[in-house]
Structures are given as C-alpha cells and as structure tokens.
C-alpha positions as CSV (number, residue, x, y, z in Angstrom):
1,X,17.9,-15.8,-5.5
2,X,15.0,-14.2,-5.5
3,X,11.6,-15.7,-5.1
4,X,10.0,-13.8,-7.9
5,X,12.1,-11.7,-10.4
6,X,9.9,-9.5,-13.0
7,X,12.4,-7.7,-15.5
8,X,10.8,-5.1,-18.4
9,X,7.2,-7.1,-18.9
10,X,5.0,-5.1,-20.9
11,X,1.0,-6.4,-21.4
12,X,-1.5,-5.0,-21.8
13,X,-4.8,-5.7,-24.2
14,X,-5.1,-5.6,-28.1
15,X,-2.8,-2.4,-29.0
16,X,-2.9,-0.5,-25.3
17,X,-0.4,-1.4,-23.5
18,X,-1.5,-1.3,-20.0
19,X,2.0,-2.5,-18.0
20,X,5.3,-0.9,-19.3
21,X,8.6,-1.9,-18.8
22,X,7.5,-2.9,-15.0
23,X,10.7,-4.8,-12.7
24,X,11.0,-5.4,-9.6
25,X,11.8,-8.5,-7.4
26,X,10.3,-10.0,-4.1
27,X,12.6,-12.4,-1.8
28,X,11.3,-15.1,0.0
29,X,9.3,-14.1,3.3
30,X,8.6,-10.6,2.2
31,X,5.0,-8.9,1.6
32,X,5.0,-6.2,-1.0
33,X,2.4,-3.9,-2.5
34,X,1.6,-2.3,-5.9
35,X,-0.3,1.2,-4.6
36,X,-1.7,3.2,-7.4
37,X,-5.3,4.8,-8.6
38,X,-7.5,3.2,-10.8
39,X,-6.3,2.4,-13.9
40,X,-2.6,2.5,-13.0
41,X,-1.5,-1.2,-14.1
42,X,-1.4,-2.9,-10.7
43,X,-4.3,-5.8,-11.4
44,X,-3.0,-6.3,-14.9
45,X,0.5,-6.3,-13.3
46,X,-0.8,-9.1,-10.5
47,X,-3.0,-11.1,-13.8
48,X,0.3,-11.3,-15.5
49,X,2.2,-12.6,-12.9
50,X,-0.4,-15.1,-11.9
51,X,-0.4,-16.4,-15.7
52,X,-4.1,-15.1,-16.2
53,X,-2.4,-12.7,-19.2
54,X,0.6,-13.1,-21.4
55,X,3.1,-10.8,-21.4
56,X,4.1,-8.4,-24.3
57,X,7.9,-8.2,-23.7
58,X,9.9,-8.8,-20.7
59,X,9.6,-11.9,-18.3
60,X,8.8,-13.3,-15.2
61,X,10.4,-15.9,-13.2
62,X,9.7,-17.3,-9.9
63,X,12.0,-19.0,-7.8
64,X,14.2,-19.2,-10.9
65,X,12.2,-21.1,-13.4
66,X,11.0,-18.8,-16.1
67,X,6.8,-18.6,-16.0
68,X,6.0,-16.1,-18.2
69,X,8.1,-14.3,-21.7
70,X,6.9,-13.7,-25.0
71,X,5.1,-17.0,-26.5
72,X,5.7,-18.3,-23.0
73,X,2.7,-18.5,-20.0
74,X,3.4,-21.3,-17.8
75,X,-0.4,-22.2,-16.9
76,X,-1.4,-20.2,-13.3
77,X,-1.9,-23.8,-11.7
78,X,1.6,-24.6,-11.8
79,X,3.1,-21.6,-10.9
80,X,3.1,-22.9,-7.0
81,X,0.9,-20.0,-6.1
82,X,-2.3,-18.8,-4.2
83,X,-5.2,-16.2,-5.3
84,X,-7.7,-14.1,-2.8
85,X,-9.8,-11.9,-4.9
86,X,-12.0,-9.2,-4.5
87,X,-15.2,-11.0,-3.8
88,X,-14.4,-14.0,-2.3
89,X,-15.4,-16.8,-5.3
90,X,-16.5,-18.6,-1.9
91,X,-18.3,-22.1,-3.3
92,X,-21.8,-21.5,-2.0
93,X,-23.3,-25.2,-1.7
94,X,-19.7,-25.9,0.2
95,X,-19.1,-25.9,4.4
96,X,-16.6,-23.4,5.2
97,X,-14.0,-26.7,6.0
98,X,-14.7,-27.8,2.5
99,X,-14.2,-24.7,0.9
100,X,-10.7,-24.9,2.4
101,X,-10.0,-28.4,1.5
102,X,-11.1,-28.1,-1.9
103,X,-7.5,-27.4,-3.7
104,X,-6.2,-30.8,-1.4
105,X,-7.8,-33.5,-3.1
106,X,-4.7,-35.4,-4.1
107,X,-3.4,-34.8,-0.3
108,X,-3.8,-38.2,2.0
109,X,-7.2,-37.7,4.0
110,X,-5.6,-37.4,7.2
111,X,-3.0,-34.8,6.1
112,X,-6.1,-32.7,4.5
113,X,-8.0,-33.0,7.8
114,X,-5.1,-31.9,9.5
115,X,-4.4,-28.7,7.0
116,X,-7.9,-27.3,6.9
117,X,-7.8,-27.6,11.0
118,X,-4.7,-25.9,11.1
119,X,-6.0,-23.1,8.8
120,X,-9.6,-22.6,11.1
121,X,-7.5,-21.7,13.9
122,X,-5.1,-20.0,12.3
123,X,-7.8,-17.5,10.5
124,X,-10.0,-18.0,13.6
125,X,-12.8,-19.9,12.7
126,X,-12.3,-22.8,14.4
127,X,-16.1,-23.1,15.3
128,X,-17.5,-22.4,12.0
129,X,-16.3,-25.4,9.6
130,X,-19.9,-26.9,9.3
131,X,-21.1,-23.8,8.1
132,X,-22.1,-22.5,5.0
133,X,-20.4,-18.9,3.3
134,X,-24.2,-17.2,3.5
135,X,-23.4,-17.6,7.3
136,X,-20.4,-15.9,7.6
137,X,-19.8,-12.1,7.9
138,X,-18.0,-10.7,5.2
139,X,-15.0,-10.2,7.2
140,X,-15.3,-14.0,8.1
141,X,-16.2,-14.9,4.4
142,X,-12.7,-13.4,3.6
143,X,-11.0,-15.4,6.1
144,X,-11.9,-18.0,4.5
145,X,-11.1,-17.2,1.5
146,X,-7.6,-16.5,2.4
147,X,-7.2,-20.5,4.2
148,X,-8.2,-21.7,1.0
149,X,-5.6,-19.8,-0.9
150,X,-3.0,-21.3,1.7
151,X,-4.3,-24.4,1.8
152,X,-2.4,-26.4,-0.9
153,X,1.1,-24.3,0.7
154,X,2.0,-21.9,-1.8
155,X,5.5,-20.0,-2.8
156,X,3.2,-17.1,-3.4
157,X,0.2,-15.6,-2.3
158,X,-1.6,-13.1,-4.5
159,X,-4.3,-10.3,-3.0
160,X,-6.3,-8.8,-5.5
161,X,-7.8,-5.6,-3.3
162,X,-8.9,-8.3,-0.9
163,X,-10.3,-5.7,1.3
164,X,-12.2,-3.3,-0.3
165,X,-15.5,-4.8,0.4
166,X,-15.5,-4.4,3.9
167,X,-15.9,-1.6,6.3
168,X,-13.0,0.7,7.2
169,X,-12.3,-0.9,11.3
170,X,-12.3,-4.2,9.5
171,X,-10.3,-3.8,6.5
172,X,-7.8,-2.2,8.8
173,X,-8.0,-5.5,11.3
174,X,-8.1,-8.4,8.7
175,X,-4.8,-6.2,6.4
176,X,-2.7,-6.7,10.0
177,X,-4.2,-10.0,10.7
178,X,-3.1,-11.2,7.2
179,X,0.5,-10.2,7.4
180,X,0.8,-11.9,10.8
181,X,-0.5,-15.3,9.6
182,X,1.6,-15.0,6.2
183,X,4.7,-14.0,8.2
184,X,3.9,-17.2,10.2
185,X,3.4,-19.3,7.7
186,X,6.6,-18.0,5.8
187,X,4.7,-17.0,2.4
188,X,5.4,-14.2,0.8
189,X,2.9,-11.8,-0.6
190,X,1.7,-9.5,-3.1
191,X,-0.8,-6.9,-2.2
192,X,-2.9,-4.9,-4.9
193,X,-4.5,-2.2,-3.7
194,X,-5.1,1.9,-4.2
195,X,-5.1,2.4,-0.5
196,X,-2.1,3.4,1.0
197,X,-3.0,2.6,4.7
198,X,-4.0,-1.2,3.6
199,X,-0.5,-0.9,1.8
200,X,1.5,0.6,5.0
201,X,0.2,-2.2,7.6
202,X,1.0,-4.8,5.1
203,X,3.7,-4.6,3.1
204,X,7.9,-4.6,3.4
205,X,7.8,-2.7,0.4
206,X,5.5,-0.5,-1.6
207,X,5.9,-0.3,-5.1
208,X,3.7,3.2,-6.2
209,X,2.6,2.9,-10.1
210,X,1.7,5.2,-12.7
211,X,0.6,4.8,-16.1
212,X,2.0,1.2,-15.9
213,X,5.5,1.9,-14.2
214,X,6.5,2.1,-10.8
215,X,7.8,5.2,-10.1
216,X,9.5,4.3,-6.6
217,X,9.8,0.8,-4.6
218,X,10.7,1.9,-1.5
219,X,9.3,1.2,2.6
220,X,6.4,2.5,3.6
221,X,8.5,5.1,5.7
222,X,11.0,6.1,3.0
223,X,7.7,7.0,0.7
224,X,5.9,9.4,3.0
225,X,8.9,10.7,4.3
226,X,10.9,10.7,1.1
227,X,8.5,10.8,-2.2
228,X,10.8,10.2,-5.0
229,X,8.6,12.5,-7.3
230,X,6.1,15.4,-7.2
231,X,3.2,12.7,-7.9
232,X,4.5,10.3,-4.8
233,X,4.3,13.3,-2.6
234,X,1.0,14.0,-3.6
235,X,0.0,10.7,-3.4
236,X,1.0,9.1,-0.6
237,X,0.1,10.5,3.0
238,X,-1.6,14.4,3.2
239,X,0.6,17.3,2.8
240,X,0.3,21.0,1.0
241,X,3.6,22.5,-0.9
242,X,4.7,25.9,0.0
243,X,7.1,28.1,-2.0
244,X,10.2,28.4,-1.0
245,X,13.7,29.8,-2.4
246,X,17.4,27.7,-2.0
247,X,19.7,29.3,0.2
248,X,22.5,26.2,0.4
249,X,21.7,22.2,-0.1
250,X,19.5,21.9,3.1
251,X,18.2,25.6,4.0
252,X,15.2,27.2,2.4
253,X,13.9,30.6,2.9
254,X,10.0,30.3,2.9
255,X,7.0,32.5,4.2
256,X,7.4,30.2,7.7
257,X,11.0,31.3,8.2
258,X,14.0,29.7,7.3
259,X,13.8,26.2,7.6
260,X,16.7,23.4,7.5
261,X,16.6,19.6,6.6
262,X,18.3,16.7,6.4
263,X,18.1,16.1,3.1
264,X,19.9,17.6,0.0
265,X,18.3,19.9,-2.5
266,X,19.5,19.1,-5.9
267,X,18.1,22.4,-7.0
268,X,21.0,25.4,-7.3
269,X,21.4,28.2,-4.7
270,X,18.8,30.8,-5.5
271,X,16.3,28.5,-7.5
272,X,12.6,28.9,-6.7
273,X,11.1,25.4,-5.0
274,X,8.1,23.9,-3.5
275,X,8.5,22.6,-0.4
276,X,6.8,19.7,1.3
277,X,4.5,20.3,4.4
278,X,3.2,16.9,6.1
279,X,0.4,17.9,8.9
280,X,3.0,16.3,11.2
281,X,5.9,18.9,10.5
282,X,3.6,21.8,11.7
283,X,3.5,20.6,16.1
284,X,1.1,22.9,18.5
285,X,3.5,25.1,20.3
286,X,1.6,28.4,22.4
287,X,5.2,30.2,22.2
288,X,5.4,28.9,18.8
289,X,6.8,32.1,16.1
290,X,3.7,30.8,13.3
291,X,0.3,32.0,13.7
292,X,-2.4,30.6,11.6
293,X,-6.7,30.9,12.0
294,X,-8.4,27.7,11.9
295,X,-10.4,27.1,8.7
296,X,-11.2,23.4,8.9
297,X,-11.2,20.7,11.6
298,X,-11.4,17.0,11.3
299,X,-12.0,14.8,14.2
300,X,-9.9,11.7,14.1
301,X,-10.1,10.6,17.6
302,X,-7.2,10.9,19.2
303,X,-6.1,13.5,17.0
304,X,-7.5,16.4,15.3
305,X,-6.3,17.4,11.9
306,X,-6.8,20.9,11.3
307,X,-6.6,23.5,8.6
308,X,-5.0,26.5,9.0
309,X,-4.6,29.5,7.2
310,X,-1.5,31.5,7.4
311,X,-1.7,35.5,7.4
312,X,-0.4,35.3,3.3
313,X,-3.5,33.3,2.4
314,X,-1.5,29.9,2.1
315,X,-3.5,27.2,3.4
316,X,-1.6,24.3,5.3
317,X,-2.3,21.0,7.4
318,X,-1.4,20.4,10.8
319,X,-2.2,17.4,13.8
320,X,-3.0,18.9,17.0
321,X,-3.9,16.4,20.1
322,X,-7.4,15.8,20.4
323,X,-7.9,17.9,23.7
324,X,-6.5,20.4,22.0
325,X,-10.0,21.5,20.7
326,X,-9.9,24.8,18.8
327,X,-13.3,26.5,16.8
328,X,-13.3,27.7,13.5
329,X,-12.0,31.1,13.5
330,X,-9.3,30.5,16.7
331,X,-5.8,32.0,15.9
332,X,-3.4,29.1,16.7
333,X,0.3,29.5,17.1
334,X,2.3,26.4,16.2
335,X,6.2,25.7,15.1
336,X,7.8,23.5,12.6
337,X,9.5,20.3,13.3
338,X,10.5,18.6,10.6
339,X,13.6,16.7,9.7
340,X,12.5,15.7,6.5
341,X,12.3,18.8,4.1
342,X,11.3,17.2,0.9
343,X,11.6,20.2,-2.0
344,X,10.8,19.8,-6.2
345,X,11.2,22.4,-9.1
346,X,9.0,25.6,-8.4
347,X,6.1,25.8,-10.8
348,X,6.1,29.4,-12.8
C-alpha cells in the first residue's frame, strides 16, 4: 500500500482551478519532487496535500486513511506529517533546542531531551542548542528548521522550496545533506521546487508539472535522457533540437550525418523531426568528421560548456574538458556520441 495515494484532485481558488486532475503515489522510504515554473501547481499541489486547501474533486489518502475529498479535509495536524518552508517560521525569542522541541510537549521530558539531542547531531548543530535563530547562518537556520519538522516523527515530510534562500554551493550541500538524514530516518519526502538540480540530488522520482498536471513521473535519469514531451525536453537539462528526417525506427538523416539510437521513433519513415542534442552527445574528438567555430564559452570548472556553430548556421551545445580551453572564433572538430536520440514532430 502506498504511503500517500493522490487520485484526480483538482483545487484551486474561487473559479481558477489551479491543480487538475493531478495522481500520483509515493511508497514508504521514497523522496519525490514536483519540478515546474512558477505558477505550474506544485505549492497548491503540496498545500492540498498538507490539508492547508480543500480539494475540488479527486482525493487524497495517506497510508490508507482518506485525508482529503470533496467536503472532506482532515485538519493538517493529524495528517502524521512534517512542514519546512521557504523561510524558516524559526521562533525568534526560542534557543535553537527549543525550537526543536516545541511540537514534543506531550512527549515524557526525558524522551524530548533525548529527540531534540538526536536531531543536533544529526543536522549538525550539536554545539549550537543554547543559541538563538539571529545567530545562526541561514544554512544553519534551515537545519533547524528541518529537526523541528522531524521532531514529533512524521509519516511525511513536506519541503516547500526549502532552499531557495540560500546561496547556490549551499543549496546544493544542505538538498544532499537532507536526503541522507531522511533516508536515515526512514521518512519519506516531498520536494517542491522549480530547480531541477535541487530535484535530481534529492528525489527517487521527479514529477515535472504544467498548467496543474504532471506531464511525466519518471527518475531523474529517464527525464533528461528520455523527456516524455517537447516541453520536458526543453525543460529539464540544456539541449538545442536539430532537424532531422526518419530513415527507419532508430536512424535519422540530419545536417551531422546519419545518426542511430536506441530508442524508437514513432514518427513514419520519411517524416520531418527535431532531434534532441544534449551538450553531452556532442564529445571533443581532433579526428572527429563535425567542425563547428566557437561562439560562446562558459566556464564551469571542471568543464567548459561551449557554443558552437555549425557551417549551416545551426547553433548547438557541447562539454569539452576544462583544459581543453578554446577562444572565441577557434574551429573545433568534435563527434557525436549519443545513445539516447530523443526525436518529436518537425515544426513547419
């Protein structure tokens, strides 16, 4: 049985429905994300779900006991679950041990004691109890945040773009820190967020939502690798589309050549596509048969993503080593490698 089960909820506010039709499930010990642009559905999605707003049609049920339908909202206190928002809600005039304890008041004083010392170390602040939040770093303040919201042992912890306040190195160190200590402390998760990176180094599953639907629930691999739709491809991960015409289920005659995939075309023999080009399909090669002028470099550290321009105008994206250090204007010869040729309906 899965721990929470959402089947065709709708909800939205007055007559706009902002959530359509929305399902999908989460088991027990998984961490999942909902990954769309602003406006999407995602917090609405997450509000519903934690019984902050009723649902329109559809229901929700977690671990098997319904929580939310039509004229039903089981109050968000005793859905068994955990919040971390955006900007902490930290209690000012509380210590950071405090703050933690402050959902255990009807847990025996030793037990509490026990918890919140657990949680310090676990979210590493085992130093900083006596302290107050206008101590703490932001990073830190988050932290705590999060032992709070484990605190009284949820089914279910919720994440409200959690991470968005803090710098990029950080957000990137607390979103893998996180899914360590909930995979630790066997509670499952649900991420909102509109970046996919915080998504990837979280999440089991990434559900990617439009206009209040999810148009694919899939891994993080299987969605940069395997976009479901034209707007996935776009969205997820960097990549430019190149025309391209069918020549059998998995060859496609383009301006790089013929090129062969493992995956199947749906489109007929002879229909006009666009092909998917990730900057990690086009490799560095001095022997390779593509030449291309550099028009753009971005140094990324150990990597440098470059844009290069092939001799029929088409623009395309490709990673090159970081000693590999080219100027603007360089002719560049490089090769494709890439087993996953993803291809959608040309555009006239």
């Amino acid at each position: 049985m899965p721990l929470l089960k959402v089947e065709n909820i709708s909800a939205g506010y007055g007559q706009e429905r902002v959530v359509d039709a929305l399902s999908f499930h989460i088991n027990r010990g998984e961490i999942v994300s909902l990954l769309g642009p602003s406006g999407c559905g995602k917090t609405t999605a997450l509000r519903a779900i934690a019984g902050f707003e009723p649902v329109i049609d559809g229901q929700i049920l977690i671990a098997g006991n319904l929580a939310s339908a039509p004229g039903v909202t089981v109050p968000p206190e005793r859905r068994s679950i955990g919040m971390v928002f955006q900007d902490y809600a930290l209690f000012p005039h509380l210590t950071i041990s405090e703050n933690i304890a402050f959902g255990l008041k009807k847990m025996p004083a030793v037990d509490r004691k026990v918890q919140v010392e657990h949680l310090l170390d676990a979210t590493g602040l085992r130093q900083m109890g006596d302290r107050y939040p206008h101590e703490l770093s932001g990073g830190q303040q988050q932290r705590v945040a999060l032992a709070r919201a484990l605190a009284p042992r949820p089914t279910l912890l919720l994440m409200d773009e959690p991470f968005s306040n803090l710098d990029i190195e950080l957000r990137e160190r607390l979103s893998t820190e996180v899914r360590d200590l909930l995979k630790a402390e066997g509670i499952s998760g649900i991420l909102v967020t509109h970046d996919q990176h915080e998504a990837f180094a979280v999440s089991d599953k990434v559900g990617v939502m439009r206009d209040g639907r999810i148009l694919q629930w899939d891994t993080p691999y299987n969605l940069y690798h395997e976009p479901d739709s034209r707007f996935v491809a776009d969205f997820i991960g960097q990549g430019r589309f190149i025309p391209g015409i069918v020549r059998s289920p998995e060859t496609f005659e383009t301006e790089l050549g013929l090129l062969r995939g493992n995956r199947c075309c749906t489109e007929a023999v002879g229909e006009k596509v666009e092909i998917l080009i990730r900057p990690d399909d086009l490799v560095p090669d001095e022997q390779g048969a593509i030449e291309a002028e550099v028009k753009d470099k971005a140094f990324k550290g150990a990597e440098i993503l470059y844009t290069l321009e092939l001799p029929t105008g088409t623009r395309l994206l490709s990673l090159f080593p970081s000693h590999h250090d080219h100027h603007l204007g360089d002719t560049v010869r490089v090769r494709m490698e890439a087993e996953h040729l993803i291809c959608f309906p040309g555009r006239d």
